[in-house]
N, C-alpha and C positions, 0 to 999 in steps of 0.2 A: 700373302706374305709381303712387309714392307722393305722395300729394299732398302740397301746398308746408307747410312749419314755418311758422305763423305769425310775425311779426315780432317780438322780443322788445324792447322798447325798451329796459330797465335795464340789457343790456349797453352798448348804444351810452350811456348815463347812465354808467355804469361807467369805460368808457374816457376818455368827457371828462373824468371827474374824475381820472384818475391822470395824462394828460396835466396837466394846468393844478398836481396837486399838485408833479407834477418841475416843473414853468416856479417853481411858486413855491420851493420848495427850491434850486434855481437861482438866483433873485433875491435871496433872502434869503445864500446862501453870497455872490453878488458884492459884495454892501452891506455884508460884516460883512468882506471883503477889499480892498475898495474905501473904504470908508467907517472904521469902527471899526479894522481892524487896519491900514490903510495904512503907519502908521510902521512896525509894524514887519515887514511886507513888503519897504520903503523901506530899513530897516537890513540888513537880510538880504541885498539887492540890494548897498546899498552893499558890502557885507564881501565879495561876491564881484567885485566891481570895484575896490576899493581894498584896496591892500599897505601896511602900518606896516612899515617899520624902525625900530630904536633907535637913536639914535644917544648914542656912549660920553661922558660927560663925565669930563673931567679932573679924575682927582684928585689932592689936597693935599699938597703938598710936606710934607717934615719937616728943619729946617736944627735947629743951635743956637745960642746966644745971638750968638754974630760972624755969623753966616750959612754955616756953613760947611754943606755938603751930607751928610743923615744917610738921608734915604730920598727919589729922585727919578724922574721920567717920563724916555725915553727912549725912542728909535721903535724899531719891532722890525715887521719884514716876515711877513705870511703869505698862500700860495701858497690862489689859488681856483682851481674848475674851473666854467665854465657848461655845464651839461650839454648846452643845446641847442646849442652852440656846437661841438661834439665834433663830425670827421667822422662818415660815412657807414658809411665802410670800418669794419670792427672790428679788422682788422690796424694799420691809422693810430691809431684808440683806444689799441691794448695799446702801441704805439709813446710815446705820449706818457706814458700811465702811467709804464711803463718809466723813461723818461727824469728825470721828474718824483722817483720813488723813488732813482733813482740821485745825485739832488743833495740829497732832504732823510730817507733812511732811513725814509720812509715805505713798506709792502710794495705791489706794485702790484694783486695781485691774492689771493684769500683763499686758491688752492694756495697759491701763494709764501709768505705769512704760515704757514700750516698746515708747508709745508716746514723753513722755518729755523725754526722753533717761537718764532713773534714774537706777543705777546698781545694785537696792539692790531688796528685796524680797519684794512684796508685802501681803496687810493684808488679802487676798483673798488665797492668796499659802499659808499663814503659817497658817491659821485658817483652808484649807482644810486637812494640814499637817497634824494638832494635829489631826483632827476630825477622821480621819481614825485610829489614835493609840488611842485614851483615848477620847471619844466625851464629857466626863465630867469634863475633866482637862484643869484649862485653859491653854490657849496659849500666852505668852509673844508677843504682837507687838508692843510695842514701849517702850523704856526703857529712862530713867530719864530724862522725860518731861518738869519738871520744877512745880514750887507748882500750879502755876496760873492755867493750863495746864488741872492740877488734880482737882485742885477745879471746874474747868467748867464742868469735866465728871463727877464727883460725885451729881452737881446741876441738870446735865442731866437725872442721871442715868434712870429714869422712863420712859424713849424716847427713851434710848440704853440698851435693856434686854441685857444681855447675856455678858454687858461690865462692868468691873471692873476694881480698882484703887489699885494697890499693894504696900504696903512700904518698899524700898530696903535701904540699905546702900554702898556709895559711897566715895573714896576718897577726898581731898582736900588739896592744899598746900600753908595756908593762908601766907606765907614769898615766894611763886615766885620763878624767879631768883634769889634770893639772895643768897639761900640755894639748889637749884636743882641738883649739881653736889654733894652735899654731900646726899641728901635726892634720888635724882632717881623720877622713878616713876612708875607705874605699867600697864600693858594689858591685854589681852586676850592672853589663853594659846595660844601659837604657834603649828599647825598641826604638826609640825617635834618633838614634846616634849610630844603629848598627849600620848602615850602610856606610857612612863616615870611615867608622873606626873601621869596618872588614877593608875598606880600600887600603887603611893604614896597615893590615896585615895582623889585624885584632881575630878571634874566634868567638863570639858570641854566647857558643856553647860553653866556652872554659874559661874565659879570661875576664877578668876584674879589672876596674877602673879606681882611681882616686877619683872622691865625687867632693872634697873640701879639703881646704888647707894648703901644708904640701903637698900631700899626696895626689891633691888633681892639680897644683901648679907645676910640680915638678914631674908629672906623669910619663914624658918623652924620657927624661934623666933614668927615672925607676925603674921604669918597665922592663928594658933590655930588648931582647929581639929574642920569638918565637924561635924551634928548631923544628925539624922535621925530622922524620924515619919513612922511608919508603921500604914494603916489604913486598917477595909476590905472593900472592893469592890466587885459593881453586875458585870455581865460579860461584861456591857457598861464604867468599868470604876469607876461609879460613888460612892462616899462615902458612905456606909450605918453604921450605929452604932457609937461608940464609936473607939479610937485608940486604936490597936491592942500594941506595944511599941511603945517607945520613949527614945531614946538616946541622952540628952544633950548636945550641941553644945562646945565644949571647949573653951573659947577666946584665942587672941593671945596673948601675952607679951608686954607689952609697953615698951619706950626702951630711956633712958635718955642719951644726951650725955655730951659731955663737952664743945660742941660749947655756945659760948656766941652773940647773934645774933647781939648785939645792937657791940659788939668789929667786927664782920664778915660785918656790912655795913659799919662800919667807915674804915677798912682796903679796904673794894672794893672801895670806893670815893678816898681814897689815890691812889691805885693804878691807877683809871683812873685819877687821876691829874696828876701821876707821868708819865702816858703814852704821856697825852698830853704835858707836859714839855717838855720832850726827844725830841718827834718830831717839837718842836715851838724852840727848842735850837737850833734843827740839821736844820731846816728848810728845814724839808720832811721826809714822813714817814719811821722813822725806823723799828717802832714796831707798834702791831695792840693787842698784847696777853698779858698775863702776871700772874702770881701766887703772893699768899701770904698765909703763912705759919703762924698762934701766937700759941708758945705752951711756957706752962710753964715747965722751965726746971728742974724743981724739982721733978716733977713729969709725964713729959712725955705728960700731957695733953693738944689736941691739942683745943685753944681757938677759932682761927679762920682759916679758908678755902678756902680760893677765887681763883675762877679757872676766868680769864677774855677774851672773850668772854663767855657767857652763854645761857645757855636757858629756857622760861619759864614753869617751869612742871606743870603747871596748867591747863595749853593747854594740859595736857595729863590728866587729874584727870579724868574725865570719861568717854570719850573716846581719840585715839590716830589719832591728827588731820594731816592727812594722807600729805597734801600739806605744813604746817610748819615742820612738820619730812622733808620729801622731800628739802626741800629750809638750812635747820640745816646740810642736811645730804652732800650739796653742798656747803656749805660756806667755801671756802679755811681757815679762821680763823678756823673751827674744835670746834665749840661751842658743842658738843654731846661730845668731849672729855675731861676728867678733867683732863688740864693739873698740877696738881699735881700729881697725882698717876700714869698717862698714858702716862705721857709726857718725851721723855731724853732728858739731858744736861747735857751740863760740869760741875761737881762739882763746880767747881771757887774753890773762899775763904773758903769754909767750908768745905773743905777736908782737908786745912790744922791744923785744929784741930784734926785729925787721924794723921798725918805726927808727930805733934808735940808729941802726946801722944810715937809716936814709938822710936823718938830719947830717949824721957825723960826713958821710959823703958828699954832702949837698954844703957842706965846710958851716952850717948856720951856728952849730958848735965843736967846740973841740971836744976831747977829751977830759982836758981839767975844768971845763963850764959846770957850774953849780949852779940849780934849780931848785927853787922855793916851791914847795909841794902843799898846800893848805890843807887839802884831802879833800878838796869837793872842786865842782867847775859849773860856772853860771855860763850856761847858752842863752846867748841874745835874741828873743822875741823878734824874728823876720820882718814882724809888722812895725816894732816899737825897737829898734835897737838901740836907742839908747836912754828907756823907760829898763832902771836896773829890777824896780819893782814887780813888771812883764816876765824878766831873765825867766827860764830854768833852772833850779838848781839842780846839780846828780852830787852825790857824798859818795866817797871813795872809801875815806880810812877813816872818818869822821862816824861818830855814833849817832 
């Protein structure tokens, strides 16, 4: 029989101190969660109980000087799906899909995309997209449909749970070509600019840019300012209660110019008449382009703008149609460039309104000095200046 192990006391000292050191590691973690970092537990909490939306602010018209309409808002319908809202059945699912692609050429599912060799995302990928982030928010698949489009899903709706009809606002440029080089037109933010613009308070996901014209000169003017809707939400997402805030959408500035529309078509039909003269005079073509400038010179303001060839911005109002960009962006005429502002050339004749100002400053003439014009001028031979026979001649008005 082995007799007893004395009693060791330092273990039993040992153990109380690792208990009491966890108790205190313990205390000091709740104080510094409870205490010091409370807010921003608090914030962390919140953002998983409260949803931001944006809400879109209205942007700024563009009229000119009478009011006539050169870039406007106009509603344009787009088709959501709430994922949670989808039946049960996956047969009922592919059903609505189905249905859904067959009114707005969206693919329903990514064989079908893959089949007709279609490059864009199907309503299968972006519904299982949302479903995995927010299963109670809808999903945007198809955007501005047309009224028709939306009236048939709304008459549906009882046949398609879980599908709804949204009302956006979209551009329009009821004058065309006529005005496009002066007006622009807008897109989708560009990948190479969203960090940019998200610092500026831009959404990626929702918001269009002015990418020519006024519309990306005066982009800060138009735009207005983003709002927001803060709602709270269960842990699926879904809206319960009332709105937490709400921040008023700011609109954009509308923006008057001095163009007068009805003097901007008469000057572009002069100019195509005058293009056609040229080359029916010269019998073959000289020219294919051509500017025209109406300002009033009393005050600087420019009446009309015609850049010739042009292009239609309308084709670009809601979306940018990828093959006339393309065929605009090859046409040796250079219709994407307004040749007034982008274009060089020789001064000519209107520079000599600067020359003249210089002599009359410089006192070499007055005002009533009269000049013998021959209509040609001999440059003097560097080598030979005063061999008249060496000269240059250049002829002015002279045949």
């Amino acid at each position: 029989m082995n007799p007893l192990q004395p009693f060791q006391g330092w273990r039993l000292t040992l153990f109380q101190g690792v208990v009491f050191a966890v108790f205190v590691i313990f205390g000091v973690r709740m104080y510094q969660m409870q205490i010091l970092q409370h807010s921003l537990f608090q914030l962390a909490a919140d953002e998983n109980r409260l949803s931001e939306l944006p809400v879109a602010a209205t942007r700024g018209i563009i009229i000119d000087r009478y009011g006539s309409a050169l870039a406007i808002n106009v509603p344009a319908y787009n088709i959501a799906i709430t994922p949670a809202g989808l039946p049960s059945d996956q047969g009922e699912v592919l059903r609505i899909y189905n249905t859904i692609s067959a009114l707005t050429g969206v693919p329903p599912t990514r064989a079908v995309a893959n089949a007709a060799n279609i490059p864009r995302r199907s309503i299968e990928e972006l519904v299982a997209e949302g479903e995995g982030i927010a299963p109670y928010r809808p999903v945007l698949v198809a955007q501005d449909v047309g009224q028709r489009v939306a009236m048939q899903i709304l008459e549906a709706r009882y046949s398609l749970p879980g599908v709804d009809v949204q009302t956006a606002s979209v551009r329009e440029y009821p004058t065309g070509a006529l005005t496009s080089q002066i007006v622009g037109y807008m897109g989708r933010i560009p990948a190479e600019q969203e960090l940019e613009l998200i610092a500026q308070g831009y959404n990626p996901a929702f918001d269009r840019i002015g990418y020519a014209g006024l519309e990306a000169y005066l982009e800060n003017i138009l735009a207005g300012q983003r709002g927001r809707e803060v709602r709270q939400v269960d842990v699926a997402g879904r809206p319960i209660g009332e709105r937490v805030a709400f921040d008023a959408p700011v609109p954009g500035l509308s923006v008057r110019l001095t163009i007068d529309t009805e003097l901007q078509r008469l000057a572009e039909q002069a100019l195509v008449n005058r293009i056609a003269r040229v080359n029916a005079e010269r019998q073959a073509i000289v020219t294919q382009t051509g500017s025209v400038i109406a300002m009033n010179p009393m005050t600087g303001e420019i009446l009309a703008m015609v850049s010739y060839p042009s292009y239609d911005n309308s084709r670009f109002a809601r979306a940018i149609d990828v093959q006339y960009y393309l065929d605009l962006a090859a046409d040796p005429l250079t219709p994407l460039v307004n040749h007034v502002t982008q274009s060089v050339y020789p001064p000519g004749s209107v520079w000599k309104v600067i020359t003249a100002l210089g002599v009359l400053e410089e006192e070499v003439i007055d005002p009533n000095t009269l000049l013998f014009d021959p209509g040609d001028l001999l440059l003097p031979n560097r080598y030979a200046p005063n061999d008249q026979t060496a000269a240059q001649r250049f002829v002015c008005w002279l045949p």
